[in-house]
C-alpha positions as a printed Julia matrix, in Angstrom:
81×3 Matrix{Float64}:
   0.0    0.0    0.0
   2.3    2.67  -0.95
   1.1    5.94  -1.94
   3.33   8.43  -4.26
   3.34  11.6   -2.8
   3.31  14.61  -4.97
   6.37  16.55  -4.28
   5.77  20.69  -3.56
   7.96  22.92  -5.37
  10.5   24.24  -3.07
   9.9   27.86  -3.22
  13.58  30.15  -3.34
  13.69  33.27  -1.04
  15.61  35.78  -2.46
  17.68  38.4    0.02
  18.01  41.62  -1.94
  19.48  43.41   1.28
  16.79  45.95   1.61
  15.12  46.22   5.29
  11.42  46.95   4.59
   9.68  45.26   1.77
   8.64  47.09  -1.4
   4.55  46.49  -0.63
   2.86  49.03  -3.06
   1.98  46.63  -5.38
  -0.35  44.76  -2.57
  -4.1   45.6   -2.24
  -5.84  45.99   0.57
  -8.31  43.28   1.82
  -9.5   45.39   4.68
 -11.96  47.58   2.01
 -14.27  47.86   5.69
 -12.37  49.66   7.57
 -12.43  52.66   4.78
 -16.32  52.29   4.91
 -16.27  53.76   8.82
 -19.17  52.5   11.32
 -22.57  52.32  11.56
 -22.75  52.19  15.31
 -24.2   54.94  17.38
 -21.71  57.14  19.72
 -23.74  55.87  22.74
 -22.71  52.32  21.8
 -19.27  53.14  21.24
 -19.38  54.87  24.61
 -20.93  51.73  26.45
 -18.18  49.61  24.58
 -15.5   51.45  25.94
 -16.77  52.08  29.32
 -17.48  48.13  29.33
 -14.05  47.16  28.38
 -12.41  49.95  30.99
 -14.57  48.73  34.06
 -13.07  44.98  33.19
  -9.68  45.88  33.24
  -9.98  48.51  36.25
  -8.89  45.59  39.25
  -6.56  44.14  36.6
  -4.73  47.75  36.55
  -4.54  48.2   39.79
  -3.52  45.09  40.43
  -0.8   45.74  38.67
   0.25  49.26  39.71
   0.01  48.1   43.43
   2.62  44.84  42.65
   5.06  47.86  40.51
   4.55  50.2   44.22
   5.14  47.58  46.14
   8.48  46.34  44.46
   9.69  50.17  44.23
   9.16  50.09  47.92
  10.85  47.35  48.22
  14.06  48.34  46.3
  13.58  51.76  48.11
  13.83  50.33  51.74
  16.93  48.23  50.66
  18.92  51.73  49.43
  17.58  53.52  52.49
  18.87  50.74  54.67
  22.04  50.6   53.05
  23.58  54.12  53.87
């Protein structure tokens, strides 16, 4: 039971030494995003409001673990005069 296997074509990158691509001859498939929205300013308010009130405790969650390392590191210098 052997099955040939079709072999892919072994595709040859080419390093012409330039750092960013030449991409104007790409088109866009994002043609949306020129259209704008259709939603209402009061939803885009509740959206954002929505996403800030989830990620309040996460923030300061993390702002009280930054204060309490720089607390840290500041009683070690004060201690070591």
């Amino acid at each position: 039971m052997s099955k040939k296997k079709d072999k892919k074509e072994k595709i040859t990158y080419i390093d012409d030494g330039r750092t960013i691509a030449d991409m104007s001859g790409v088109t866009s498939g994002h043609e949306w995003t020129k259209q704008g929205t259709t939603s209402s300013v009061k939803d885009i308010l509740r959206t954002y409001w929505a996403a800030t009130k989830m990620m309040f405790k996460p923030t300061l969650v993390a702002v009280g673990f930054l204060l309490t390392i720089f607390g840290i590191a500041a009683l070690i210098f004060l201690l070591a005069k």
